[in-house]
ROSE-290850 format. One record per atom (N, C-alpha, C): residue in one letter; x, y, z. Coordinates in pm, whole numbers, plus 50000, padded with zeros to 5 digits. Atoms other than C-alpha are relative to their C-alpha. Layout:
aXYZ ...
//
This chain:
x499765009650107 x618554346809463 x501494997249989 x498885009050043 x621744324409420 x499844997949869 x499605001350190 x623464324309037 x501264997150028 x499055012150024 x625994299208996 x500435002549900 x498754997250165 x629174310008767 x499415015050020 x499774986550025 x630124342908736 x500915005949819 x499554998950114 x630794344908398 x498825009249925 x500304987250007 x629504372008151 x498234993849993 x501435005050007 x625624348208154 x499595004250174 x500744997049867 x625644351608521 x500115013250068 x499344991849940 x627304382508587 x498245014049909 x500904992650041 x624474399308344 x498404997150067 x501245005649931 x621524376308514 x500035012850109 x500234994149841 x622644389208862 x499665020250001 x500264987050060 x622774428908710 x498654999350026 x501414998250047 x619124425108578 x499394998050130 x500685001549876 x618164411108916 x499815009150109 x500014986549856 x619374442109109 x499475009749951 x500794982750032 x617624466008885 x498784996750011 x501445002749913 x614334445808982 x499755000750136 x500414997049859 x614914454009329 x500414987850065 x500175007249942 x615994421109396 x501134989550073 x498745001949932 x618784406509612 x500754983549954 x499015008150092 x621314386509387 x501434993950091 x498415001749971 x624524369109526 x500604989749835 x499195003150062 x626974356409270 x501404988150056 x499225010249935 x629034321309382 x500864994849843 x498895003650108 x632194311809164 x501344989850095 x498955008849949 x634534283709242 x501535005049966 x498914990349995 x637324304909055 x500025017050003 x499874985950045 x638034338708965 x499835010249921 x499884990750107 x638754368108766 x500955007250024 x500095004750116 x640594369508509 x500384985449981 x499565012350028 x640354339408390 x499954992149803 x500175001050164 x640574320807993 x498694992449999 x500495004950074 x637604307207863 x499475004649862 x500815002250135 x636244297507490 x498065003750004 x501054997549983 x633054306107385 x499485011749919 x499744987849986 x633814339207225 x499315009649859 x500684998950103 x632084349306902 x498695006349976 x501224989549958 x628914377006924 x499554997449826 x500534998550081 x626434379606678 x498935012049972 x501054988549971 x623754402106552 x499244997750095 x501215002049936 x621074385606726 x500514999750172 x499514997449866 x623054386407022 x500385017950017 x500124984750005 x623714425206952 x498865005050051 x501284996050005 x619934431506923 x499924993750166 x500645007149833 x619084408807285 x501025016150097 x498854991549870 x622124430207437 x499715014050027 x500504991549983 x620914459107387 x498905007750025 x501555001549971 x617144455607432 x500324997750144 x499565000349881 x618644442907780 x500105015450100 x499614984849948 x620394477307866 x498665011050009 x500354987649946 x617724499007777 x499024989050083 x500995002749924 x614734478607943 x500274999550162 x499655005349878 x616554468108253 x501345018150046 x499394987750001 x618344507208237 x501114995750087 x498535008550000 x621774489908216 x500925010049913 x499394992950109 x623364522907990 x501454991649987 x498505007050009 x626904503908029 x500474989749958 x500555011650092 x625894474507877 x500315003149866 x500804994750107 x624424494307585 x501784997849888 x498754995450109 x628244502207423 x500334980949965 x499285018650091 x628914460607374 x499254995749921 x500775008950139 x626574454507133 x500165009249885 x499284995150123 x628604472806865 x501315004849985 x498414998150008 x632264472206774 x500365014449981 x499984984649984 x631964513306735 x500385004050127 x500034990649875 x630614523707058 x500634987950088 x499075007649872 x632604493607231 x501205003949995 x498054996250019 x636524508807091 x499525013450065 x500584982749935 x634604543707214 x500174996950167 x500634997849866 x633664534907557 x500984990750103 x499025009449935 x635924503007679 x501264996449897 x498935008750069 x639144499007441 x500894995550098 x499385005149889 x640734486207761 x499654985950015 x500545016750005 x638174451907726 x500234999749846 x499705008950149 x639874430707453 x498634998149932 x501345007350117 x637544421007158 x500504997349884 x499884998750134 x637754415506774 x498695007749951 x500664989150075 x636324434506475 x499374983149969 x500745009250085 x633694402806334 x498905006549913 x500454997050135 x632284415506003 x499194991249955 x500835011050016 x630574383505941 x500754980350007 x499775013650009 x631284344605883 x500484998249872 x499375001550159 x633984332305588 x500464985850077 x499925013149936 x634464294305575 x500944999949841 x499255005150134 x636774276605312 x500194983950028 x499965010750026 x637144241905193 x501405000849995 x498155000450024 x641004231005261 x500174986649952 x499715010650056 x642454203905099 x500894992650091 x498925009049937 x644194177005283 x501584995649928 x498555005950084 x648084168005206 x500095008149869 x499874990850148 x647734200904918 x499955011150067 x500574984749970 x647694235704961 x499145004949937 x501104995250073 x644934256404896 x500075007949907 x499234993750091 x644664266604582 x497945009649997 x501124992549990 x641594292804548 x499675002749858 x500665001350139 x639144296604251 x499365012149975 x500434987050012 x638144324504084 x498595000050007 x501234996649990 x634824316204093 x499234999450166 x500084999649823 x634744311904515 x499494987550016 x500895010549973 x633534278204489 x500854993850116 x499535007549896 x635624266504759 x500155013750103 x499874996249896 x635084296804980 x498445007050024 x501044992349921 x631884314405164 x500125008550063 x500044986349888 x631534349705319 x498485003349950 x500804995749974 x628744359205466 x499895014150113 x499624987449931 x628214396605577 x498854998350109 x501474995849851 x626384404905959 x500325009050003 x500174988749970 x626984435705945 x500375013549876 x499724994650112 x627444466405683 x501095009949973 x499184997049989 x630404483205823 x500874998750137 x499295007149867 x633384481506106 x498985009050125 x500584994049869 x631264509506341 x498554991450024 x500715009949933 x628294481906368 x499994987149981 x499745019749999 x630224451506343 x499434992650123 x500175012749892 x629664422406564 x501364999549995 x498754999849913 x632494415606789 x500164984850053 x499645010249859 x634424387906978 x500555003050106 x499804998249864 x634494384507315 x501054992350068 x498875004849933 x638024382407469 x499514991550143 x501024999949898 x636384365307769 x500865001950140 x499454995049899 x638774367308002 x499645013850096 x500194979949979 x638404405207970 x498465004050054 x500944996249990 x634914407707927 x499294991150110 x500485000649891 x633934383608194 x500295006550070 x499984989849903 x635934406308458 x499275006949986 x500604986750016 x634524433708341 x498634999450049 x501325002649986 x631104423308370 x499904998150149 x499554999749873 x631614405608702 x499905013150112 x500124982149912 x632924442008835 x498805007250004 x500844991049991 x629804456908717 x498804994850088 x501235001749886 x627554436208918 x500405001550089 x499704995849850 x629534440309226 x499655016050016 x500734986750017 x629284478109148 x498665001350057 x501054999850012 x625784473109109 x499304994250158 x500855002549841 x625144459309497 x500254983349983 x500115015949957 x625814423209421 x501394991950021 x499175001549879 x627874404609663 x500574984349879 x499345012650092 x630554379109437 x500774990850139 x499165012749927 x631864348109623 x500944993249908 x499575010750088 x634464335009419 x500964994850117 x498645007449931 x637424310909538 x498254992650102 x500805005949848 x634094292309704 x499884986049974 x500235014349994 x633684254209760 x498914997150059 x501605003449974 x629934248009777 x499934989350018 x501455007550034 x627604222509841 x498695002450001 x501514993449924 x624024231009790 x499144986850004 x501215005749996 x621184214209896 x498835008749975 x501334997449960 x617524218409921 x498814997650111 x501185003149909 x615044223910209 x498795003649996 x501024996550068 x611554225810129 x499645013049918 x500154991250091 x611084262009985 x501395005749995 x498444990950026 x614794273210019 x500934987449993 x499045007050058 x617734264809882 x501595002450121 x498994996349877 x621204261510131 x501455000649901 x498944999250109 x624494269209948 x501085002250171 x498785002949921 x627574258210225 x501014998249942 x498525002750017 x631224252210224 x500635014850019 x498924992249967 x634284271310200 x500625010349930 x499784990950109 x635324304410067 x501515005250085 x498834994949896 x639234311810170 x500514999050117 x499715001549837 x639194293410465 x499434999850073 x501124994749878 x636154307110589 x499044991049961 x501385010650054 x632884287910614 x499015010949932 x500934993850036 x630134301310450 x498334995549969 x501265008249994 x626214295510451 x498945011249926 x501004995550114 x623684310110140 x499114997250051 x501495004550046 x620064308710169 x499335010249914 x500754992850122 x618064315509853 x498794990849984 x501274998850041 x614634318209719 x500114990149870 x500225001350125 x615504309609381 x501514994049965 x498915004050050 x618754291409203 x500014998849831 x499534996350131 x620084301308853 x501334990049992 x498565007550055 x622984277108735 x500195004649879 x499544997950069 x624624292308521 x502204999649954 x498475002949995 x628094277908529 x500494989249873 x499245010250143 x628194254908179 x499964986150034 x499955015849981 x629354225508202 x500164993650130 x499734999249885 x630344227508542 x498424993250060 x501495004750014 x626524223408588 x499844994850136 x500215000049822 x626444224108990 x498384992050016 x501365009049945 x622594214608991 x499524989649954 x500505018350059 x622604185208750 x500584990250101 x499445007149955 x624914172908965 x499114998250154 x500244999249912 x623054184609278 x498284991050034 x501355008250017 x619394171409142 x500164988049891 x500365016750085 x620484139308951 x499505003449863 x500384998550177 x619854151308618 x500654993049907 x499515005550100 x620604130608372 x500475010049840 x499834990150102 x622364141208050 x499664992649862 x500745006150103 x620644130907727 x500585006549905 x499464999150123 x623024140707484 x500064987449898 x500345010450106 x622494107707282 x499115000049933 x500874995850081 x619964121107172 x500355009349872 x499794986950097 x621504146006958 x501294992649883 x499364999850085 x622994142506616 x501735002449987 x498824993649959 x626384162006657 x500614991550070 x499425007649881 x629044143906804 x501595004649981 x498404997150045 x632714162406789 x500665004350147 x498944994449884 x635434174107030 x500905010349981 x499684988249988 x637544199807075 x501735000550001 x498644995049996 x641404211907018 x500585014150005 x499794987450006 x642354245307082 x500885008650121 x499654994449928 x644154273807254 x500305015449961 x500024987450065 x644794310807179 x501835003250005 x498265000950056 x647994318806998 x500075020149964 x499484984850115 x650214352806874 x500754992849946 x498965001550135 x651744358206544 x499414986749947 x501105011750101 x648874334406329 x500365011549913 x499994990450091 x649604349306026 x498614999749935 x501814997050045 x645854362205838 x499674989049881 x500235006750089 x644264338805633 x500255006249842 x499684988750126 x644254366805363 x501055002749945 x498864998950035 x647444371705339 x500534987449930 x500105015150026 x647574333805277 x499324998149817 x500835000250084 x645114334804993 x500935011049915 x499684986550110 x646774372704805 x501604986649989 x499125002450035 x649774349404822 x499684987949860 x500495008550074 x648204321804677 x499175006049819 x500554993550119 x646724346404397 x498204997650008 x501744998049974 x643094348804540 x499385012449917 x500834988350020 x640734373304422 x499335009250102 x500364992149903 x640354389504733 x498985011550033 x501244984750040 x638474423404601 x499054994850001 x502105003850050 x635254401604513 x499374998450213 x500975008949863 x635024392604957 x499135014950039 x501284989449955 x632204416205089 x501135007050144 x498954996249857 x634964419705403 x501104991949992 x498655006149994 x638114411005480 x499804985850110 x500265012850003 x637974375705524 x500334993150136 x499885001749880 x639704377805902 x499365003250083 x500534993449955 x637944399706012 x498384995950066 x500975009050034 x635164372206095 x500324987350077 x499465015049916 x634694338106276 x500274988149839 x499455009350108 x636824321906056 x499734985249946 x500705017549980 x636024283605938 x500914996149890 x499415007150128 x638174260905798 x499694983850006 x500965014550008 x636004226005679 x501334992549930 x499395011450043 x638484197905687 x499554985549972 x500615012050044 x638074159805635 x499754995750161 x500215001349898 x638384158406009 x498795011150074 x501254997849978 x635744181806096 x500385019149978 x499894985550046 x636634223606057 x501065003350132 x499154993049908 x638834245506247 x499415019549999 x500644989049975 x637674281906374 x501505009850017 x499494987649931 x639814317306435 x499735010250003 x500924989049978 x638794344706602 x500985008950027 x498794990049975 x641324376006592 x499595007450076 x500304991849920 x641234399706846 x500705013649987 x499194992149978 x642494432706906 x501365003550027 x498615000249943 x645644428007105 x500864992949924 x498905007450086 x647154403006843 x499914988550016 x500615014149958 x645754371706975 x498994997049907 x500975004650069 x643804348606799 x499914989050059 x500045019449965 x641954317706955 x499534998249878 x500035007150116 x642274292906734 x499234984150055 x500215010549949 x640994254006748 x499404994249908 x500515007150125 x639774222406554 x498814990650112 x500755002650002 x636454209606585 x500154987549935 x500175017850054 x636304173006536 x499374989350013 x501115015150023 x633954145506408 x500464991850068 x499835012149940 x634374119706680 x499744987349856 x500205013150074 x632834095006423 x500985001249896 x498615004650110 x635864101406171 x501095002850091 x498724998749920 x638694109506456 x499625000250148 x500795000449853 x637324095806777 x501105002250101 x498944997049917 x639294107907066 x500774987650067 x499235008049955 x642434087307166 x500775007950075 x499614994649897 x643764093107508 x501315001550015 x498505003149946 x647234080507485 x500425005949877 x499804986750126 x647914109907173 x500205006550071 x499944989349968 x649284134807345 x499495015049918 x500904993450051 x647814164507313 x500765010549854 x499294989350043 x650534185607131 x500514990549888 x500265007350116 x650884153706878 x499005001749888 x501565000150100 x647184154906752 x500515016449969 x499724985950045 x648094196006732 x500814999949865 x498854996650101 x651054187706503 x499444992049909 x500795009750123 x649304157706284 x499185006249944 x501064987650088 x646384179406191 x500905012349930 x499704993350126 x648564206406063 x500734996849918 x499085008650101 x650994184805885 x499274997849886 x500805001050031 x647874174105705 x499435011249922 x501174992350128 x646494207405545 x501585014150010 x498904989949994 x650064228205464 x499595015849976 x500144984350011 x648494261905404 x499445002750153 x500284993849820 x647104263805776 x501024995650033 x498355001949925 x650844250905908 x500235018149979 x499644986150038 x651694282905735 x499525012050064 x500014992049933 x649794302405947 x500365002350129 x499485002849861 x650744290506252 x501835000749971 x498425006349969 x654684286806133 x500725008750130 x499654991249883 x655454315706375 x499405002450136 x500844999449870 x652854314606618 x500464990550150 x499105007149835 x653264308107034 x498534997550061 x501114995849867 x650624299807259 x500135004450096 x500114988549852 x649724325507520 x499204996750108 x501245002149893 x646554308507687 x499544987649945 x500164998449854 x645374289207870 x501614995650038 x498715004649963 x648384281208118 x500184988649985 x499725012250022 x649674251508065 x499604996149839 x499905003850157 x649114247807672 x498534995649922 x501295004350054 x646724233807452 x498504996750072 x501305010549929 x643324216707580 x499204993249915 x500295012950099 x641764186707422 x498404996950126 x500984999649964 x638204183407522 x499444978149937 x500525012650098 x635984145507505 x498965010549923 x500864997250103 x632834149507322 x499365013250122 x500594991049887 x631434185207380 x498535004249994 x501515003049904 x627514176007379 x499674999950094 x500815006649879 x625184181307624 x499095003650000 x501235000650062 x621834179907657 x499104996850139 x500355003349908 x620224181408012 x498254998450016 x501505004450022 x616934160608083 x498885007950054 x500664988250011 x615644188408241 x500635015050069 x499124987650011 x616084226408244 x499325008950067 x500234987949914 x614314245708501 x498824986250129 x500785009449929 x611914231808785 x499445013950099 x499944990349885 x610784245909141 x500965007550049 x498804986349929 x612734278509206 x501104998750001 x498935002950067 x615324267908973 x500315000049891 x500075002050133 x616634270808652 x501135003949934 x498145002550077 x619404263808423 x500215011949877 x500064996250135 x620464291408170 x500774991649908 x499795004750140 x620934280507798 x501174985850009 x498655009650056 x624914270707794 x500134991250121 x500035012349877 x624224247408162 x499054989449941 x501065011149952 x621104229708039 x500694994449838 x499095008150079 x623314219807707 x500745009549904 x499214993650117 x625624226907427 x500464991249919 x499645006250100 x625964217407063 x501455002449988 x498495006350090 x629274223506868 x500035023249997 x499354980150039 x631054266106804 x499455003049863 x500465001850133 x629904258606439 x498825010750015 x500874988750041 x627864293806335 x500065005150148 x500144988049896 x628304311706654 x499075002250095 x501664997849921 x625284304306857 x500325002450175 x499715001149813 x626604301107256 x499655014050010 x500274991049882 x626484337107356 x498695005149917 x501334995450028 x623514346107155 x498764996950070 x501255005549942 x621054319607239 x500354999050166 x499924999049848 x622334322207637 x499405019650029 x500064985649966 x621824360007610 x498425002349991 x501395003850002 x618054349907497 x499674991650106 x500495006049869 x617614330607773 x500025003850110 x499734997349909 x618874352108000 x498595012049976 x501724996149999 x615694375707879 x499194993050024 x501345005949935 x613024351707935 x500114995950104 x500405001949779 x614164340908262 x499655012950062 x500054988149919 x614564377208356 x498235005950010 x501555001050016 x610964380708232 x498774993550053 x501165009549951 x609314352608347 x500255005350186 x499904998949897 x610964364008722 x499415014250025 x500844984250011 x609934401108674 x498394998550025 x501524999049959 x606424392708606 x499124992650074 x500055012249888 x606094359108807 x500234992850115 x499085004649865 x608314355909063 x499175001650120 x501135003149875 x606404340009387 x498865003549998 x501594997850023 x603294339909240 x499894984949980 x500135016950036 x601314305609133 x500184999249860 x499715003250170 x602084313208753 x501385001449987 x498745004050052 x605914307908773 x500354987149971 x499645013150012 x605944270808794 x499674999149821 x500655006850114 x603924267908454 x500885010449914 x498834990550164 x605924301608252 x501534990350026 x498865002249973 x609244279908381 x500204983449907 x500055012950069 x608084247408224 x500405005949822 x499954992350187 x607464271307894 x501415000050021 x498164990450022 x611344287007965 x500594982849962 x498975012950030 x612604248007958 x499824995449847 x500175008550124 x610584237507640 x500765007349903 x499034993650066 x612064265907484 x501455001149996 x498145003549990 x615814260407568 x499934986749917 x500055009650068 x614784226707447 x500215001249884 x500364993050151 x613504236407144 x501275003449921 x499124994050105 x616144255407035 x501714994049978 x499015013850020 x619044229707129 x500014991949877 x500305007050081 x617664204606913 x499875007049847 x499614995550120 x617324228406647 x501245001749970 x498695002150024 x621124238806658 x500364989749979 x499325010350041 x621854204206640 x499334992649871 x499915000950082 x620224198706388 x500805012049851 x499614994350126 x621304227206139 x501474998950005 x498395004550021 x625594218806278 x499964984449973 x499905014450028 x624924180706247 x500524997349836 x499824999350142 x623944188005876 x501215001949938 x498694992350072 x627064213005803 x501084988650004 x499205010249964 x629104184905983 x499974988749876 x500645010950106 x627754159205719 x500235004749847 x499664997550130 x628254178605392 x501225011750013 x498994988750052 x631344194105454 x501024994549946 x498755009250137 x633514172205220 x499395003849845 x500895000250168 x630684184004917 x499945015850065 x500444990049927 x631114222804984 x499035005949910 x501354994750000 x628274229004752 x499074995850060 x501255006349893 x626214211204975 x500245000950159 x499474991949850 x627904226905286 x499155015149965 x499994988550018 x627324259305145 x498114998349996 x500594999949946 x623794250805106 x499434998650069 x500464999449886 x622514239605384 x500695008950159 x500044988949892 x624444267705602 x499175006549973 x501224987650022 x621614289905419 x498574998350098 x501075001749914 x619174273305669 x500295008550102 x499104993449923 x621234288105955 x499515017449987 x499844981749997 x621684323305793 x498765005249968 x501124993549997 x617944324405678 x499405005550135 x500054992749833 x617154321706065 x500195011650061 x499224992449904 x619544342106207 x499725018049923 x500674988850032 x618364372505957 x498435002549975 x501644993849944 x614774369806000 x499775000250106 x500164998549872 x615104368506332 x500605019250031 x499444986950021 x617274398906290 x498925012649984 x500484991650076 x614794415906079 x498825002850120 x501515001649885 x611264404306344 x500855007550081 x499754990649868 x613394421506605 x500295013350004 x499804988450005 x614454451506439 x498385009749962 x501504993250026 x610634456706318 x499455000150114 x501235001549876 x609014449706684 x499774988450027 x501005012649993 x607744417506583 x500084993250071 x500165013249903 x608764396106852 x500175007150168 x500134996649876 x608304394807202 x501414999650059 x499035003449852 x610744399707487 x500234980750051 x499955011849953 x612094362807512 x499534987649871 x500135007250122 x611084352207169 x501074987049985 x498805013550035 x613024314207062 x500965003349901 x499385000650050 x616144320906973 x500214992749852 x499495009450159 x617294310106564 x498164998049973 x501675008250025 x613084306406499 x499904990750019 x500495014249940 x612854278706713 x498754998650030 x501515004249925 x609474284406812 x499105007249831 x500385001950108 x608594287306420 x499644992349936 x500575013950089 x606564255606288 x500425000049903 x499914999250126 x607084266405954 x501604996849979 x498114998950013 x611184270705971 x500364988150028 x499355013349970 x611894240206185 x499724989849900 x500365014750111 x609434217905901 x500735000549949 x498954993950144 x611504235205623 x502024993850054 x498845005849967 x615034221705868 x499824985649980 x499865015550015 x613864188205917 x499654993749828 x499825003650173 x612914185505538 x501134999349930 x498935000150092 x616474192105422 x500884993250100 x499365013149935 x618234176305704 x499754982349955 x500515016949979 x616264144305616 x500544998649867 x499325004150129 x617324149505236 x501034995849988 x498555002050004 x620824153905311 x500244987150006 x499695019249941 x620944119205473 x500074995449923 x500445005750109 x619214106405213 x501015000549836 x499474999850102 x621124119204956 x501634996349979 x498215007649964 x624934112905128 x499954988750026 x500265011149937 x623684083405276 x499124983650005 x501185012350024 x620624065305137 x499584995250160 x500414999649857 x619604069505544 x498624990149953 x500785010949982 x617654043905652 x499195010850173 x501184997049901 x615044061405977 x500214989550101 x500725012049911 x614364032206152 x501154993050027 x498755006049979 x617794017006129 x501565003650023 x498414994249982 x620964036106175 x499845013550059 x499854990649911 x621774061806396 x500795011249883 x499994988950044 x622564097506305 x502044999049941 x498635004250020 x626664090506383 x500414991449883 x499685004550142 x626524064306132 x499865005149895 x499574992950127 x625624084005886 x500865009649979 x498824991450011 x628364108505939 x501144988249995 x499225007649986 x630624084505989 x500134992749866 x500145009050123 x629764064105655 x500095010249857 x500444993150191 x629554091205348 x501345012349986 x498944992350036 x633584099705390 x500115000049822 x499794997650098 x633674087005023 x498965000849917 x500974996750078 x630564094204882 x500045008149902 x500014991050124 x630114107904540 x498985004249944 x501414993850027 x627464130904469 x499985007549845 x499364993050151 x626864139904085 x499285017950018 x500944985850012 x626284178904012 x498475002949976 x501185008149996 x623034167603945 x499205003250091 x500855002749861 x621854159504262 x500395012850102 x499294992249955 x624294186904400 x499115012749992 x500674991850101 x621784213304141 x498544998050097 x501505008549946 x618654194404326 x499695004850143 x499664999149841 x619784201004655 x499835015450045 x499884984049981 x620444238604622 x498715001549972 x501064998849968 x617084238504511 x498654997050057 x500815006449863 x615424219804771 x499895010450100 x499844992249833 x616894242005057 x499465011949899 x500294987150060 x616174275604820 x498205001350024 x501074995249985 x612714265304816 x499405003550152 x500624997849884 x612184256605158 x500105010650091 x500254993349955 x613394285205277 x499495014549944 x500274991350025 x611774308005062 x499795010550077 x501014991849942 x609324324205303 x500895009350117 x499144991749897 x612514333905552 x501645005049948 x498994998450114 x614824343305244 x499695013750013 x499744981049973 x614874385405322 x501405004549949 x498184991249992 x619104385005290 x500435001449819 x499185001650101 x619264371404890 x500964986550021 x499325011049992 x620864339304999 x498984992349895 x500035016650086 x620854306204769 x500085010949862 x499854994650113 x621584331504501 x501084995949915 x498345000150044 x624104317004225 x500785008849939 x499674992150058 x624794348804082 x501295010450073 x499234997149930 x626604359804417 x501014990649996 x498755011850006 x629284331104364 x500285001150148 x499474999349891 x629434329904736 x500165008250082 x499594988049966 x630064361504808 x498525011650056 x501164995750010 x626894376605015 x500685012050080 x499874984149964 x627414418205073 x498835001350080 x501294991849965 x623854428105185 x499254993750110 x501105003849905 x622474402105453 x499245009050130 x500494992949879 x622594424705749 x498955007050034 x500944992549934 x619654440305928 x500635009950077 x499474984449980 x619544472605991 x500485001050153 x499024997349901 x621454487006282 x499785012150018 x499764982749941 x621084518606507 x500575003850037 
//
């Protein structure tokens, strides 16, 4: 089997493949170490990661799915401490001034202390690392290679040039797992059907030292700090501007990637902006984040910033004959709630599953159709529950509720996996939950409705983001709303969310942890 990208989706595929007995190569056009984004772990990515290790008797694995036994076993692979998700409403052209009652900020806890936090993934670090362990493990890495593959009736041919040298692959089976890079859309004509999807933003970012802590920011400002369930850095940070939010993820070593997430339909990308302009206009714009950056350098990538177009995608299809795309190749929504290495780390179980118990039999074609509907599936859900956030994050009580769709998910999923309840390969976020998704598209469709007076039949999704910058929503409807989403998600309400008694401030969501 040929797996395309050696990054930590393929580098764990090709692992799992050699403890089935089954002969893996690994093809990479660059190297290791190298920078990419992406970096942000969750529980539900904890729980997959470690269900991985023991089933596929991976013990070395086992220590990354908890910020404890990962400073125990590797403090040599960079990471951060992530405690949970804290977002704040910043004010444009004002500094932030913080309220005692938290109405302009959100923390949400994933975990109940630092020895089973959730972590970010330096990736640089942790792709090598990974990488190494499949070579370890018997599987043969090609990087520095210049492919072309084709297809000849049951095998696949992977040619070109690795260092000079020629080189010639034949495989059974092809895994793309290289992102955006996306070697076999390109190789089978796949179209990309991201117009389909709600979400439409781009990307600014790079990883900096000396960001001073948001916290520190806030105790200056005279926050109430004691009421956050965690320290408020300690977390994939979120800051909801008028242009679309900004993320930071601290790490260990003193680094923090940082970056702004941006609504094409309110700041559509202009080419002839240099890139280190749009960097300086946005923070000019919200003076308490200048302030954290006033000292900060960028360290990565080389050459400086990076400015992304729109980073949708949405491939028309996602597996076929003795092929198949994991998660972050066959598309990707927006960084908004943390989903990339989770739902790829779920996908990388049901492929491993469906090849374990199927592989060259006549029931892989039909479990492979299932593996696509489900990547599907759960795409379209992410884009819907970041579309929403995208859409009410100028009203942050109506940001704040509809992230509770999100965090109901992501802790009953938590909870079904820590009880048994779901299978090996289960849909990531309860995508393959009738009940959950009705209960999304019910409050997605309100939102519209209620920022927008959405019209169905007549205006596209963009327009309505694009149209309800000055919309004025009375508390009212604001009151209506919270209990819209409260009801609908009763039935997957386990954490205490939509509670107003927590002013924001949720201590207790996490599922338990071993």
């Amino acid at each position: 089997m040929a797996i395309l990208g050696s990054g930590f989706g393929g580098s764990i595929t090709a692992l799992i493949l050699a403890r089935l007995g089954l002969r893996a190569v690994l093809v990479d056009r660059a190297s290791h170490p190298r920078f990419a984004i992406g970096e942000s772990s969750t529980p539900v990515a904890d729980y997959v990661l470690a269900d991985l290790a023991q089933r596929y008797d991976l013990p070395r694995l086992a220590p990354l799915a908890k910020y404890g036994t990962w400073q125990k076993a590797y403090p040599q692979v960079v990471c951060g401490l992530k405690r949970g998700f804290s977002y704040f409403s910043i004010p444009a052209d004002s500094p932030f001034v913080p309220r005692g009652d938290h109405a302009n900020e959100l923390l949400v806890a994933a975990s109940s202390n630092d020895k089973y936090s959730d972590t970010h993934w330096l990736r640089a670090d942790v792709d090598a690392f990974l990488a190494a362990e499949a070579q370890e493990a018997g599987v043969e890495l090609f990087d520095h290679a210049d492919i072309f593959v084709s297809r000849g009736g049951d095998q696949w041919l992977l040619e070109g040039k690795r260092l000079g040298q020629d080189i010639r692959i034949f495989a059974r089976f092809v895994i793309d797992a290289a992102g955006e890079a996306g070697v076999l859309l390109r190789t089978l004509g796949i179209a990309d059907e991201a117009d389909r999807l709600a979400t439409n933003s781009r990307a600014l970012y790079a990883h900096f030292a000396d960001v001073r802590p948001w916290h520190d920011v806030l105790v200056s400002a005279g926050a109430t700090v004691g009421d956050h369930p965690f320290y408020c850095d300690h977390a994939a940070l979120h800051h909801l501007l008028e242009e679309g939010w900004m993320w930071q993820l601290r790490f260990n070593n003193g680094i923090t990637g940082a970056g702004f997430a941006i609504d094409c339909a309110r700041s559509p990308l202009d080419i002839s902006l240099p890139i280190a302009k749009e960097w300086s206009r946005l923070m000019k714009r919200y003076p308490s984040v200048a302030g954290q950056f006033e000292s900060a350098q960028i360290v990565a990538p080389p050459g400086g910033l990076r400015r992304t177009g729109r980073l949708q995608r949405l491939a028309a299809r996602m597996a076929g004959d003795n092929w198949a795309l994991l998660p972050n190749t066959a598309g990707f929504i927006d960084p908004l709630h943390s989903t990339g290495i989770a739902q790829t780390l779920c996908g990388i179980e049901r492929l491993a599953g469906i090849l374990e118990q199927h592989g060259g039999k006549p029931t892989l074609a039909a479990h492979l159709d299932r593996y696509e509907t489900t990547v599907r599936r759960e795409l379209l859900l992410v884009d819907k529950l970041v579309s929403g956030c995208y859409l009410a994050r100028r009203h942050f009580r109506l940001f704040t509720a509809f992230s509770m769709l999100y965090f109901a998910a992501a802790t009953t999923y938590e909870r079904r996996r820590h009880a048994g309840e779901l299978v090996p390969g289960a849909a990531f976020q309860c995508a393959d939950d009738t009940a959950y998704c009705r209960a999304v598209d019910e409050c997605w469709i309100e939102l519209r409705r209620l920022l927008a007076d959405y019209d169905t039949t007549n205006r596209k999704s963009s327009d309505v983001i694009a149209s309800n910058a000055h919309v004025t929503v009375s508390d009212a409807d604001i009151a209506a709303f919270d209990d819209f989403v409260a009801q609908r998600i009763g039935p997957f309400n386990t954490a205490g969310l939509c509670d107003p008694s927590a002013h924001n401030m949720y201590r207790h969501t996490a599922a338990p942890r071993d």
